[in-house]
Legacy VTK file of the C-alpha trace (Angstrom):
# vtk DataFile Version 3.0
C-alpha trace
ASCII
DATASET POLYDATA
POINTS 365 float
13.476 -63.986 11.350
12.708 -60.331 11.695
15.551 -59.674 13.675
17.637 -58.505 10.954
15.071 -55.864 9.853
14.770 -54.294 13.087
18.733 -53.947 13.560
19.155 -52.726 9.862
16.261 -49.850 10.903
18.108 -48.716 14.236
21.290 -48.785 12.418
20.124 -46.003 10.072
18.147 -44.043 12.323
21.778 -43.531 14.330
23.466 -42.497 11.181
20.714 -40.461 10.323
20.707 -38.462 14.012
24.344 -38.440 13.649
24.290 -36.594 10.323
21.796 -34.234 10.886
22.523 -33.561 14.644
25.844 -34.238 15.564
27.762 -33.513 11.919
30.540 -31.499 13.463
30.975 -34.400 15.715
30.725 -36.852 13.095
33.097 -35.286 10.658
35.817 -34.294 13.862
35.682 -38.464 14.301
36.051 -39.431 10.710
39.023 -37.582 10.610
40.680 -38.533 13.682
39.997 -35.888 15.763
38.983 -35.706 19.175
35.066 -35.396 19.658
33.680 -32.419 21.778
30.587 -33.484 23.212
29.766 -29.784 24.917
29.416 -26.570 23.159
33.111 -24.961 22.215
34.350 -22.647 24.425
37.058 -20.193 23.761
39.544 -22.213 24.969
38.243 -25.159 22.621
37.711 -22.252 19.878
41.439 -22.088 20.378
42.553 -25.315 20.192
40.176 -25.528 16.577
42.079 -22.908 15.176
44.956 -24.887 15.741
44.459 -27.908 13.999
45.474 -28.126 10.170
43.685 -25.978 7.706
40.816 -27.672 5.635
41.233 -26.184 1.813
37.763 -25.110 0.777
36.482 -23.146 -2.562
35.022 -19.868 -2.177
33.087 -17.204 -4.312
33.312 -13.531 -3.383
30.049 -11.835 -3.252
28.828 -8.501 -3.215
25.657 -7.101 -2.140
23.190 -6.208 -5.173
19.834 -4.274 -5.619
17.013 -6.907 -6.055
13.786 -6.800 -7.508
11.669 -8.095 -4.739
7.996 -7.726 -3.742
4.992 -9.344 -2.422
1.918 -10.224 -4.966
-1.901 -9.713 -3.204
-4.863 -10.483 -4.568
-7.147 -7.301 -4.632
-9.613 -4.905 -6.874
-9.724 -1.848 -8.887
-11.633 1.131 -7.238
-13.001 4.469 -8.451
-10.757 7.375 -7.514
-14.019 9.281 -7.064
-17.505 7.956 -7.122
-20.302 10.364 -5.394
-24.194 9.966 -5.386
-25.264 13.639 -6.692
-28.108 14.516 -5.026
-30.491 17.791 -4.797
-30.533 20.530 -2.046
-34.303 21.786 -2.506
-37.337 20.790 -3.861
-39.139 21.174 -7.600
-39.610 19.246 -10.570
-36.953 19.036 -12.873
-36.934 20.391 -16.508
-33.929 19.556 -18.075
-33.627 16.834 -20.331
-31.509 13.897 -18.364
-28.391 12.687 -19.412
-27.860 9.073 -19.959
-25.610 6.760 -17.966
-22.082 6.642 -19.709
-21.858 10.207 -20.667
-18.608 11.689 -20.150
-19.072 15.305 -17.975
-16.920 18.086 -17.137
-16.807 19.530 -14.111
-19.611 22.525 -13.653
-21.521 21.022 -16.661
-25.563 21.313 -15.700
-26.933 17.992 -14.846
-30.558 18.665 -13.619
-32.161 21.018 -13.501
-35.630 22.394 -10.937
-38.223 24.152 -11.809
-37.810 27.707 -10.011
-41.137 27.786 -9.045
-42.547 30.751 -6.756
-38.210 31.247 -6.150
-38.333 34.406 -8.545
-40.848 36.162 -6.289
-39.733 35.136 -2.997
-36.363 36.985 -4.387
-38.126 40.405 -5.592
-39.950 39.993 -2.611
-36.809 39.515 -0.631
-34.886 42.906 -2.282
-37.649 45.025 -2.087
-37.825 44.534 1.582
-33.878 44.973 1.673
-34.486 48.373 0.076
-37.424 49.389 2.828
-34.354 48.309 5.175
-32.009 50.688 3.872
-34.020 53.592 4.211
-35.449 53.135 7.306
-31.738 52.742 8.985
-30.385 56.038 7.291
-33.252 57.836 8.415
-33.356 56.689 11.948
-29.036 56.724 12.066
-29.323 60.416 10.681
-31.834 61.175 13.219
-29.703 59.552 16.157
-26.842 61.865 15.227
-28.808 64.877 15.227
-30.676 64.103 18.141
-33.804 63.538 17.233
-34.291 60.169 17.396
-33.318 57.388 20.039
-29.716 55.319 19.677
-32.411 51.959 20.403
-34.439 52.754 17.446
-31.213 53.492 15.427
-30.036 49.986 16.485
-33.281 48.383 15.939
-33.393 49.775 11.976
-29.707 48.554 11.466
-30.477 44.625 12.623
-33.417 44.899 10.211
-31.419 45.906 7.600
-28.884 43.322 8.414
-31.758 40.488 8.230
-33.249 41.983 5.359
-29.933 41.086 3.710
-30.032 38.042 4.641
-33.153 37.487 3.330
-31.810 38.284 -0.160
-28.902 36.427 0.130
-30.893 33.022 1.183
-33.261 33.289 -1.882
-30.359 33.919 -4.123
-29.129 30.491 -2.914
-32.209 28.666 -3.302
-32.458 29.305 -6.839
-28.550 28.937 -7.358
-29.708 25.122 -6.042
-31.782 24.382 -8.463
-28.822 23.909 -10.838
-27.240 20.658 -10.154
-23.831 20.921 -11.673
-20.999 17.906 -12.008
-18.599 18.012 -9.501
-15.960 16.682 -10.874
-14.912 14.954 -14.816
-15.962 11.541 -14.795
-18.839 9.438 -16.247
-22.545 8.911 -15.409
-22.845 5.324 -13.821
-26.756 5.961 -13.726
-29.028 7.938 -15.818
-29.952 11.812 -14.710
-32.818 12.434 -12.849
-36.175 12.131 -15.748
-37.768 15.244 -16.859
-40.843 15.992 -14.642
-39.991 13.790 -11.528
-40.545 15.426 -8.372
-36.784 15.906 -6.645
-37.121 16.328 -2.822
-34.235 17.452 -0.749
-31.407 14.500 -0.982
-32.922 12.828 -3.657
-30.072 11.595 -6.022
-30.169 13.718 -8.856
-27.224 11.240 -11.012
-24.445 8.620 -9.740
-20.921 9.812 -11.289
-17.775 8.014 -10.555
-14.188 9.081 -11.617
-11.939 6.410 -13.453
-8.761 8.583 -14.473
-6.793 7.756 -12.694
-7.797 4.509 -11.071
-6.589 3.067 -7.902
-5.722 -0.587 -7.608
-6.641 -1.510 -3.439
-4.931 -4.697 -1.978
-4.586 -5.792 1.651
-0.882 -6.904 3.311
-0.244 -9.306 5.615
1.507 -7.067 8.386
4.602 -8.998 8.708
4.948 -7.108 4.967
3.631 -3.714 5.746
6.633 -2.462 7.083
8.730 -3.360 4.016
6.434 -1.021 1.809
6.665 2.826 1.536
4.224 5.451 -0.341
5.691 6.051 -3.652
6.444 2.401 -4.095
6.889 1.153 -7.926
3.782 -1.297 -8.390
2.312 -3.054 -11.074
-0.782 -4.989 -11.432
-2.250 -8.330 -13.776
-6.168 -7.900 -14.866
-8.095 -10.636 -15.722
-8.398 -9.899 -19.024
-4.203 -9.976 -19.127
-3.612 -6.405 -19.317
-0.891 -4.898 -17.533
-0.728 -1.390 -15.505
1.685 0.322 -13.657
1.549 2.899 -11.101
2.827 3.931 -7.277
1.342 3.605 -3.919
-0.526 6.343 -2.685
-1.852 5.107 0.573
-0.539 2.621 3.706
-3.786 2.054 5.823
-2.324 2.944 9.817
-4.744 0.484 11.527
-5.164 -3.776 10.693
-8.487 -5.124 9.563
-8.944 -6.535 12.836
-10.374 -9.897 11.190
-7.952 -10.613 9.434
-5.288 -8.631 10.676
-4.137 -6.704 7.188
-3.279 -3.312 6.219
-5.265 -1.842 3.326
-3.015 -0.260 0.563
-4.108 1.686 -2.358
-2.145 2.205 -5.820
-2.882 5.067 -8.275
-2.823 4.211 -12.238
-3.748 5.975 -14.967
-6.561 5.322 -17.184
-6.322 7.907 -20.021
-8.858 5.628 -22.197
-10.800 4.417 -19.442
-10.236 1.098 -20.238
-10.155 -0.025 -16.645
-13.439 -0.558 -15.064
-14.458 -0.023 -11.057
-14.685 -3.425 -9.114
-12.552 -5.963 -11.515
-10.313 -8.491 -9.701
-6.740 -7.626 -10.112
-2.891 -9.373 -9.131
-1.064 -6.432 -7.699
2.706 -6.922 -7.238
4.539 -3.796 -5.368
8.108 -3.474 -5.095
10.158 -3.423 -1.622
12.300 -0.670 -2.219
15.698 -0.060 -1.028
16.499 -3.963 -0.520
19.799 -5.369 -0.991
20.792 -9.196 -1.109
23.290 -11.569 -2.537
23.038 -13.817 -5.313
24.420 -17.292 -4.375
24.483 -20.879 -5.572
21.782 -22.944 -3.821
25.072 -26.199 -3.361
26.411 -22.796 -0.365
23.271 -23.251 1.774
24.112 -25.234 4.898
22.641 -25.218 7.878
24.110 -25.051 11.923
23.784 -27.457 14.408
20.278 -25.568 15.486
19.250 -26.253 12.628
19.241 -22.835 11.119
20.004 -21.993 7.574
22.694 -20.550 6.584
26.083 -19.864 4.814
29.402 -20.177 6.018
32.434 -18.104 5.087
35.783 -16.877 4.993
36.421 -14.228 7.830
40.341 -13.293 8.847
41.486 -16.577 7.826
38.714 -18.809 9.352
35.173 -20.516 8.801
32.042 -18.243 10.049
28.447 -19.785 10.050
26.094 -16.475 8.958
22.472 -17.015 9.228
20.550 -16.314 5.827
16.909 -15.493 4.751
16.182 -16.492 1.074
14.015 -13.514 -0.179
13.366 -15.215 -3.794
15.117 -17.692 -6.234
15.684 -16.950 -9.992
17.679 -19.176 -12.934
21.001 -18.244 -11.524
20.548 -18.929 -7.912
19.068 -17.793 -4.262
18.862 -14.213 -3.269
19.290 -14.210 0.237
19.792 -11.455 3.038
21.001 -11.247 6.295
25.157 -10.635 5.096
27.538 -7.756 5.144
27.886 -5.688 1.797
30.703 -7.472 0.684
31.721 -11.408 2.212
33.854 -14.522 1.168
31.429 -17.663 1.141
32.330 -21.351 1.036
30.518 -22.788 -1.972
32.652 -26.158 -1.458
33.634 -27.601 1.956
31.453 -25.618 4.116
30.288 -29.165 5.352
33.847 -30.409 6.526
34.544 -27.241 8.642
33.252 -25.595 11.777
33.385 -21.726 13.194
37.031 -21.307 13.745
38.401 -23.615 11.909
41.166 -22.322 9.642
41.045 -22.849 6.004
43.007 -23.015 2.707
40.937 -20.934 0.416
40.698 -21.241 -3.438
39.002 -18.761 -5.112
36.318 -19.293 -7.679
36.252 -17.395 -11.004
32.693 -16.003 -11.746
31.624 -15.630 -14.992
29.229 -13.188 -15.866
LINES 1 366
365 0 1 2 3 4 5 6 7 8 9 10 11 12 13 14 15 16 17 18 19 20 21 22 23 24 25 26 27 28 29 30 31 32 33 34 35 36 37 38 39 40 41 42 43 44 45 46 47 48 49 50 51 52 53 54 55 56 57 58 59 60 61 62 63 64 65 66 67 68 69 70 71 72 73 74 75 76 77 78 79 80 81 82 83 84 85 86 87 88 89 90 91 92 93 94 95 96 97 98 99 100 101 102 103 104 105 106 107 108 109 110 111 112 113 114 115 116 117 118 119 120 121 122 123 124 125 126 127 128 129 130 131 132 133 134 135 136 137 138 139 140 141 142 143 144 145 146 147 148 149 150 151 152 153 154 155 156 157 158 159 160 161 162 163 164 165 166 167 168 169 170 171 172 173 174 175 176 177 178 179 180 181 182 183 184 185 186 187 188 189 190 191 192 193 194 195 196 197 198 199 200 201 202 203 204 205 206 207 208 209 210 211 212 213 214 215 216 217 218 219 220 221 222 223 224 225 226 227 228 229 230 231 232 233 234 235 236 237 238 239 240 241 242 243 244 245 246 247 248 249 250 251 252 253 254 255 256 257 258 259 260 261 262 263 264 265 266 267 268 269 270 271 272 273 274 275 276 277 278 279 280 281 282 283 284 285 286 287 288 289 290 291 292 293 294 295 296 297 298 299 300 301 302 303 304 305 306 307 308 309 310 311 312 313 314 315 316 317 318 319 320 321 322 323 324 325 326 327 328 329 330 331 332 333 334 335 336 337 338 339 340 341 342 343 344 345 346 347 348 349 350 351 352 353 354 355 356 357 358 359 360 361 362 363 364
């Protein structure tokens, strides 16, 4: 009773394996041609071009410029973002600024109290000025013989130290001014009137938003189809859309997960963009050429690679393909000369070599 069943199943896996396997030899027996059962060699290459042309249909197709690109997942980032803090010691007496101010660069941000810093420097020049004397006297006194060349030497390196003496206390009182780097905005409030600041204490937090960069990771199968200066473009979560151009290509993978970190600069003239939202960055592959084809051209080779075939002097050609994208009017794929003749209708009934009756097909734009 269930003998039927099993024949009817054997009988279609054949024709399946037939179909997808052997086509060329399928088709070269349905039309009463003699079946090769080993790969063609130029002598059977010769004897296909031979037999009676198959008429196929076939578009002409020229290479195009194609917007293509790879979408990551990834952030926004501060361009500049720097923990302020102090060089010396004091308490501060400026009034702090509160976190969201807008600063300049060189605008005062805290503020020390000088302290003893005033006397050290008096202290510091009037000893310079001791120097000063002491060296003329004791070079004028070398020169006229009176005096040794040591001592002469001796006064000069204390004039040189005294000099640095001055010098150092002028720069510990130019520390107690803590000015902005940089424009950009207070993330944190200013250091509070009357706190003690001790060398490295953070004085304010100010980060840098204009512009902003946008920092995604590529797989690195991809890395090598972006360049710096890249158009890219990027989705926030809130909707809003930005465009701007890589800046940097990271030279070394994440080695966990084996991406390369890539940074795009946008501007933010209102500031608008905030540090650490999620963003959709898409960036353009630039320079990238493809053909737009009908998907009904696709075919694939007895290896089972994808492909088109096509017109070339006279006779079929299998060329492999790589679809980069798809769109309403058909598959952009790479992988063929600038200009090529593919079989939209027929490619299935002929094989490389075969000659062919070609009919053109009008394309309208």
């Amino acid at each position: 009773m269930r003998f039927f069943p099993i024949l009817t199943s054997v009988v279609v896996a054949v024709a399946i394996y037939f179909m997808l396997f052997e086509r060329e030899k399928l088709v070269a027996f349905a039309m009463g041609e003699p079946v090769k059962v080993a790969a063609a060699e130029p002598a059977e290459l010769e004897e296909v071009s031979k037999r009676p042309p198959v008429s196929v249909l076939v578009q002409k197709s020229l290479a195009q410029s194609v917007d293509s690109g790879i979408v990551l997942r990834g952030r926004t980032e501060a361009a500049r973002q720097v923990d302020i803090r102090s060089e010396s010691s004091g308490l501060v007496i400026s009034e702090p600024l509160s976190k969201g101010t807008k600063v300049t660069k060189g605008q005062l941000l805290c503020e020390l109290d000088p302290g003893t810093r005033g006397v050290a420097l008096a202290e510091a020049k009037a000893r310079l000025a001791e120097a000063k004397l002491n060296e003329t006297a004791a070079s004028s006194l070398a020169e006229k013989g009176f005096g040794s060349e040591t001592t002469a030497i001796a006064r000069r390196a204390a004039l040189e130290s005294a000099e640095a003496g001055v010098e150092r206390a002028e720069k510990e009182i130019e520390r107690l001014k803590i000015d902005a780097p940089f424009d950009g905005i207070l993330d944190s409030d200013a250091a509070e009137l009357g706190s003690l600041m001790q060398p490295g204490a953070v004085c304010a937090k100010l980060v840098q938003l204009d512009p902003i960069k946008l920092v995604g990771f590529v797989p690195e199968q991809d890395i090598g189809r972006i360049t710096e200066g890249a158009i890219a473009g990027a989705r926030l979560v809130d909707g809003t859309t930005v465009q701007g151009f890589v800046t940097y290509l990271s030279l070394s993978a994440d080695p966990t997960t084996r991406t390369f970190r890539v940074e795009v600069k946008v501007a933010n003239p209102d500031l608008a963009i905030r540090d650490g939202a999620t963003a959709e960055i898409f960036i353009a592959f630039s320079g990238e050429t493809a053909h737009l084809l009908p998907p009904s051209a696709l075919t694939l080779d007895d290896d089972g690679h994808l492909g088109i075939r096509a017109v070339i002097d006279g006779a079929a050609k299998f060329f492999r393909i790589e679809i980069i994208r798809d769109s309403a009017d058909g598959i952009w794929v790479t992988g063929l000369p600038d200009e090529i003749d593919v079989i939209v209708v027929g490619q299935e009934y002929v094989i490389d070599g075969r000659r062919v009756t070609v009919t053109y097909r009008e394309v309208t734009e």
